[in-house]
C-alpha positions in Angstrom: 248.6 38.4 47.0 246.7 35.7 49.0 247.0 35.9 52.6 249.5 33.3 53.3 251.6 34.6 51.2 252.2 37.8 52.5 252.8 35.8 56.0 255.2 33.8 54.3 257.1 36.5 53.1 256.9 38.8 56.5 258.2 35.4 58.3 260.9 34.5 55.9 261.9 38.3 55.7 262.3 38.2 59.6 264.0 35.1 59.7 266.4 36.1 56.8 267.5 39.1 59.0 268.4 37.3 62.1 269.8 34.7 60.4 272.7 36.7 58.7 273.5 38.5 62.4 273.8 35.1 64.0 275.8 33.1 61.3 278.3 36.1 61.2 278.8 36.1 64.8 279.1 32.1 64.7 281.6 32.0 61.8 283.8 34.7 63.9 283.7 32.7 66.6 284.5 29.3 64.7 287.0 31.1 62.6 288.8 32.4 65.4 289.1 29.3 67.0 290.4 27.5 64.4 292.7 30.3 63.4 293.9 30.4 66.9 294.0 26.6 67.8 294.5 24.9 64.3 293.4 21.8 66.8 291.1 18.6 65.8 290.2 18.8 69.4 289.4 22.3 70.0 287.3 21.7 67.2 285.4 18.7 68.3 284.6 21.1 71.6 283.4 23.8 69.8 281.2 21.4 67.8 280.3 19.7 71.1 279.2 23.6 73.0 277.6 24.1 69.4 275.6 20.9 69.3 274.7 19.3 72.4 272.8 22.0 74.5 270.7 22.1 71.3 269.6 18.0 71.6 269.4 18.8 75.4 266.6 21.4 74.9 264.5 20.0 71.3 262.3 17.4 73.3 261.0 20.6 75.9 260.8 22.5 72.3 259.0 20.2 70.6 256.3 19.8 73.5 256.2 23.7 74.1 255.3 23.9 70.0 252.9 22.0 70.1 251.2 23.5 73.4 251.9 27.5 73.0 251.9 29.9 70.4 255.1 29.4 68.1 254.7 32.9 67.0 256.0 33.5 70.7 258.9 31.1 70.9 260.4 31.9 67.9 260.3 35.4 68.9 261.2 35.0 72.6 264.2 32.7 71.8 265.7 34.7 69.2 265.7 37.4 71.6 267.5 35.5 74.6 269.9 34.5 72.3 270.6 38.5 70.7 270.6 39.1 75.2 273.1 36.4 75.8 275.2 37.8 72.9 275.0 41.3 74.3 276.3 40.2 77.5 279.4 38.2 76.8 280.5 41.1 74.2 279.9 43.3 77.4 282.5 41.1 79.2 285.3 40.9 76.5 284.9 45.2 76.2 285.8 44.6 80.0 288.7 42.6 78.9 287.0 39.4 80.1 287.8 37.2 77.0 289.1 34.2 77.6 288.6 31.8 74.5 286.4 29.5 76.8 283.8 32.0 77.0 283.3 31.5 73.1 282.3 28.1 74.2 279.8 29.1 76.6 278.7 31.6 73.9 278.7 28.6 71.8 276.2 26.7 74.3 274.0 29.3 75.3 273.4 30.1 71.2 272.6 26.5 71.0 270.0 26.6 73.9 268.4 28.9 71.8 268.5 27.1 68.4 267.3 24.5 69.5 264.0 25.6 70.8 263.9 28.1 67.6 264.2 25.3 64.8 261.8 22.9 65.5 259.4 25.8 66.0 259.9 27.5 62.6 260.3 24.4 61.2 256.4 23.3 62.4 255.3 27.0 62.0 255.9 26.7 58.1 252.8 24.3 57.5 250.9 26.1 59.6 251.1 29.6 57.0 251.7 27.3 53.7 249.0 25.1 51.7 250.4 21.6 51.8 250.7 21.6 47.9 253.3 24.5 47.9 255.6 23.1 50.6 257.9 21.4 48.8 258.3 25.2 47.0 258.1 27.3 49.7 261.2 25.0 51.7 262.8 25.6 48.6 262.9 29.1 48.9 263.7 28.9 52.2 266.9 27.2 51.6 267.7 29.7 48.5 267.0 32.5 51.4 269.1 31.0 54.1 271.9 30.6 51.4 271.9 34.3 50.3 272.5 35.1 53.7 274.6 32.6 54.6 276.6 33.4 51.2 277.0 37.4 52.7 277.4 36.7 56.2 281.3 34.6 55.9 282.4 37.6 53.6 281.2 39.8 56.0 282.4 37.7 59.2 285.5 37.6 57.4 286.0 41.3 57.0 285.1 42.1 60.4 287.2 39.6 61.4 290.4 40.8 60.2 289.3 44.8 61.2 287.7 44.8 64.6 287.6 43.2 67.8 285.6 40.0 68.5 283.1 41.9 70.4 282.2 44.2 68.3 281.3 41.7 65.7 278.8 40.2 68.6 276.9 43.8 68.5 275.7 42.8 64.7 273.6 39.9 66.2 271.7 41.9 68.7 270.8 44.6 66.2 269.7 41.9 63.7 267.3 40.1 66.1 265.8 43.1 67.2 264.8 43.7 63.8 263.8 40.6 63.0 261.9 40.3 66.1 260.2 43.8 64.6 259.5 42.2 61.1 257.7 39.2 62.6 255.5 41.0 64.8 253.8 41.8 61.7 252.7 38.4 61.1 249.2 38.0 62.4 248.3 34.7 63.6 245.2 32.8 65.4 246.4 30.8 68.3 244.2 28.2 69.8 244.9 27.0 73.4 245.3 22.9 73.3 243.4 21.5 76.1 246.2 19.2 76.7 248.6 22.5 77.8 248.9 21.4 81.5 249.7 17.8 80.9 252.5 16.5 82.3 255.5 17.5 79.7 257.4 13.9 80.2 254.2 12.3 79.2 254.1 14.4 76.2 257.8 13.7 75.2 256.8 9.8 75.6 253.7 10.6 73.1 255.6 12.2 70.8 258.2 9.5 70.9 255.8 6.8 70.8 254.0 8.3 68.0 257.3 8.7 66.1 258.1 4.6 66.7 255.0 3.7 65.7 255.1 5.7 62.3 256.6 3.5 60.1 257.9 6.3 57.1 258.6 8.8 59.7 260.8 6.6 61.5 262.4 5.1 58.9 263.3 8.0 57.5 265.2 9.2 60.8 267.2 6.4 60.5 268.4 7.4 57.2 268.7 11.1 58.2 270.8 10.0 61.2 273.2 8.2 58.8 273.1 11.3 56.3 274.3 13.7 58.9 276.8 11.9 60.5 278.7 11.3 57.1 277.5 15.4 56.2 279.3 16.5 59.6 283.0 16.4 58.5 282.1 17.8 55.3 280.4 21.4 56.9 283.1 21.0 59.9 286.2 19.9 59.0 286.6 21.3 55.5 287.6 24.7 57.4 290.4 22.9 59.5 291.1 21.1 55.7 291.8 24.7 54.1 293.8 26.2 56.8 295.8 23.4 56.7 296.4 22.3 53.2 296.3 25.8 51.8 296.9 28.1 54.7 295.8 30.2 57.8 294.2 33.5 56.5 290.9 34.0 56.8 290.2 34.9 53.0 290.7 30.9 52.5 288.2 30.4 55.2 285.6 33.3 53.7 286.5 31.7 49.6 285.4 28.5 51.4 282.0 29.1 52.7 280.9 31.5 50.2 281.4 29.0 47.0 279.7 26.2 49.4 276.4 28.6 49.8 276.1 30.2 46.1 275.7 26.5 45.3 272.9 26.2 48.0 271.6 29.3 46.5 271.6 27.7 42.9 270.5 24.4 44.7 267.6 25.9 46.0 266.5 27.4 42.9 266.5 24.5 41.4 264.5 22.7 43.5 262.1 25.3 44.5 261.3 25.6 40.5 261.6 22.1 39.5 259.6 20.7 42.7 262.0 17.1 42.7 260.1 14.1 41.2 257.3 12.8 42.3 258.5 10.1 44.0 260.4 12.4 46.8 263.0 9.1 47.7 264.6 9.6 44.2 265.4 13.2 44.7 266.9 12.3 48.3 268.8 9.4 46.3 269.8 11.7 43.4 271.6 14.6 46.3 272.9 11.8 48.4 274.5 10.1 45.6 276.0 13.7 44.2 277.6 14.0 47.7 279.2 11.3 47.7 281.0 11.5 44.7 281.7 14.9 45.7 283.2 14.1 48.5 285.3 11.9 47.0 286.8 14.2 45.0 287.4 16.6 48.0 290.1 14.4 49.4 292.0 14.3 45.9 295.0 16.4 46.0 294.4 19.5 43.9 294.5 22.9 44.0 292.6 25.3 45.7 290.9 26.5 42.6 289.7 23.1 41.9 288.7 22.5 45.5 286.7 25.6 45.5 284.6 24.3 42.4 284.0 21.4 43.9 282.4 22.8 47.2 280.3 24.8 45.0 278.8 22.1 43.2 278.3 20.1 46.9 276.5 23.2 47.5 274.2 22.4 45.2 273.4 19.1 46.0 272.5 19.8 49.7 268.8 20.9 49.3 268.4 18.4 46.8 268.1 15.8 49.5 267.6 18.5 53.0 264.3 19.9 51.5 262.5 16.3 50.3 263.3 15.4 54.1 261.7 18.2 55.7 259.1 18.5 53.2 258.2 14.7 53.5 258.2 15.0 57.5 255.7 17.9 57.1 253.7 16.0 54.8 253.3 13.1 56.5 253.0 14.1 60.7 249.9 15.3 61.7 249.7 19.2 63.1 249.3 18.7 66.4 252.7 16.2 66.9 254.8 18.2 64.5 256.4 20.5 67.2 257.4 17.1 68.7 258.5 15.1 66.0 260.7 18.4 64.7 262.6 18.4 68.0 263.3 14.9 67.5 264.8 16.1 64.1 266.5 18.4 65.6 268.3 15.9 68.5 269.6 13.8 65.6 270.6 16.4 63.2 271.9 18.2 66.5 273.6 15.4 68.2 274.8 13.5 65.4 277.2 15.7 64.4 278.8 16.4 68.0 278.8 12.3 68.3 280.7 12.1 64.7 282.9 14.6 65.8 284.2 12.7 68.7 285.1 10.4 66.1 286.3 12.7 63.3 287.9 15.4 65.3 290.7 13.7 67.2 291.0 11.1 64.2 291.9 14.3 61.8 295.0 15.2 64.6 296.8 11.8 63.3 294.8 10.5 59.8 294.8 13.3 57.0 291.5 15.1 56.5 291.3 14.2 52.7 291.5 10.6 53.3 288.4 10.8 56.0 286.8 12.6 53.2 287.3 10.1 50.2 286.1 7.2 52.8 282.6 9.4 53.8 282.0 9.8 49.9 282.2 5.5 49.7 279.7 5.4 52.5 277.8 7.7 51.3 277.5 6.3 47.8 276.5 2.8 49.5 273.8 3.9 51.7 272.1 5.9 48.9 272.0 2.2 47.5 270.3 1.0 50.6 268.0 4.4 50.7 266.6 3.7 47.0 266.0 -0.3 47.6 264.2 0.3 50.7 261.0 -2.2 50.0 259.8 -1.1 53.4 260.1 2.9 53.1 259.1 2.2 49.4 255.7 0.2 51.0 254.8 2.9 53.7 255.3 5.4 51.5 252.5 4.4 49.1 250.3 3.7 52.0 250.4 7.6 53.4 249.3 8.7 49.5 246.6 6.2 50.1 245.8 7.3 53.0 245.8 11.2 52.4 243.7 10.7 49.1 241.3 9.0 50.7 240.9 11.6 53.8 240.6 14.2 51.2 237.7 12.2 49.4 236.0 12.3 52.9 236.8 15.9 53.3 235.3 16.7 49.8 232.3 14.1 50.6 231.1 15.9 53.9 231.4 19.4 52.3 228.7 18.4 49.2 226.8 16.8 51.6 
């Protein structure tokens, strides 16, 4: 096995393992909230706690990336957030559980994510050959969903057996052996000579470099349309099945597992079929899919047929997440990917707190189904707008150019 590949598989082995612990403690917590609350608003604050600490923190992130070893981040956050998790399940044993310190677990999980996925997010290029990206993102996402799959089931059982805190104790044993897994992954670090520079200057580099990139930052405009139409359909849907086809928690598990064997299948597919060539169609292709999907979401039928259809969304997801990150990768140069990531991560991270604000207290006096069938319209529109694009079309062909023609220089100065 060539080297990259076994650090490939150490880092997504590691990442795998705290990912289950922390998405079982975060559907308990959402779970019981909504369980609980049954509120649009309560809701929209949990997705606020969840979401904005996270776009707070990604422009340090993305600067610290960039500067230090992300090796050490990744490792170092994961950790603080497994601590902070440890000490709030401390305080409900002590009988301390009030259901706003699930908020501030909410916020202090976020601090942490959002220094952790810009990181991994640059780290990946680092590890992979640029030709097998598009593959080894695909895998990732079939990863993610297996334990994404296993972790609702899981949360859900828990969930109806023990106490809250108890199911906190999973994610500090899961980052600790994650943590232990990705030690393993030997990595050369060299110091930037720009590590003492101011980090607002930095931020305004990245920022500027990000304006001035004409794919890159047409392309976050279309991601920050795609996730705030996506938000109400990972968000809401819960608040949709507890209230169209009850409050038990099996509903709620049913839900989330048919969601992610479709992202397992999903990323299969497009880890062994690669998209076309032209990444923009396969974008097109999952946008277009969700919005029809959607559509039929808000159509009233049973839970059955509900469930089939949040499978299939499933499967559309990494059809147009894993061209974006794979084209953003592609096309950023090494040293401004940390930066650029954490700019991904403020819009995907505070889009959906911002659409909440919208779609939470509007779901307390409009039906969730019709939000649903008017997202799938949108969505279904702007896919149009995403495929006719002249000017993403344009500076998409001039990056190709461009790359070919630094390889040709590349291949030049080595036979020379």
């Amino acid at each position: 096995m060539e080297n990259w590949k076994k650090k490939i598989s150490l880092f997504l082995t590691s990442q795998a393992i705290s990912l289950i612990g922390s998405s079982i403690v975060q559907y308990a917590i959402i779970w019981f909230i909504t369980l609980k609350t049954q509120s649009g608003w309560m809701m929209t604050l949990s997705t606020i706690c969840g979401f904005v600490p996270q776009v707070l923190i990604s422009l340090f992130a993305g600067v610290w990336a960039d500067r230090f070893n992300k090796k050490h981040i990744i490792m170092l956050s994961d950790g603080l957030i497994a601590l902070s998790t440890l000490i709030i399940s401390i305080l409900f044993f002590f009988g301390i559980d009030s259901i706003w310190l699930l908020f501030v677990a909410l916020g202090i999980r976020s601090l942490g994510s959002g220094v952790q996925t810009p990181t991994v997010t640059a780290f990946i290029p680092e590890v992979v050959p640029e030709d097998k990206l598009m593959r080894v993102n695909g895998i990732n996402t079939t990863i993610q969903s297996i334990m994404l799959i296993i972790s609702p089931a899981i949360s859900g059982a828990l969930l109806a057996s023990v106490s809250l805190q108890y199911i906190f104790l999973v994610d500090v044993v899961t980052a600790i052996i994650g943590i232990g897994v990705f030690s393993f992954v030997k990595i050369t670090f060299k110091k930037k000579e720009v590590e003492h520079a101011n980090y607002f200057d930095s931020i305004k580099e990245g920022v500027v470099y990000t304006k001035n990139h004409k794919l890159i930052s047409r392309m976050l405009i279309y991601l920050f349309v795609a996730n705030f139409l996506v938000a109400p359909l990972g968000i809401m849907t819960p608040l949709l099945v507890t209230r169209a086809f009850g409050a038990d928690p099996i509903y709620l598990t049913l839900n989330e597992i048919v969601f992610f064997v479709g992202n397992i299948l999903g990323g299969v597919l497009i880890s062994a079929w690669g998209g076309f060539k032209n990444r923009i169609k396969t974008i097109g292709l999952g946008c277009i899919c969700c919005g029809i999907l959607s559509i039929f979401l808000g159509l009233p039928f049973g839970f059955i047929f509900y469930l089939i259809v949040m499978g299939i969304m499933g499967v559309t997801m990494p059809l147009f997440n894993t061209p974006f990150i794979t084209m953003f990768q592609e096309n950023v140069e090494p040293e401004k990917q940390g930066r650029v990531f954490s700019l991904i991560s403020i819009i995907t991270g505070g889009t959906i707190p911002i659409s909440m604000m919208l779609y939470g207290p509007l779901a307390d006096y409009v039906k969730i189904e019709y939000i649903l069938i008017s997202i799938g319209i949108l969505f279904c529109i702007g896919t149009i707008f995403l495929l006719k694009d002249k000017v993403l079309k344009t500076n998409l062909e001039h990056s190709k150019d461009n790359k070919e023609e630094e390889i040709l220089n590349e291949i030049e100065v080595e036979q020379s």
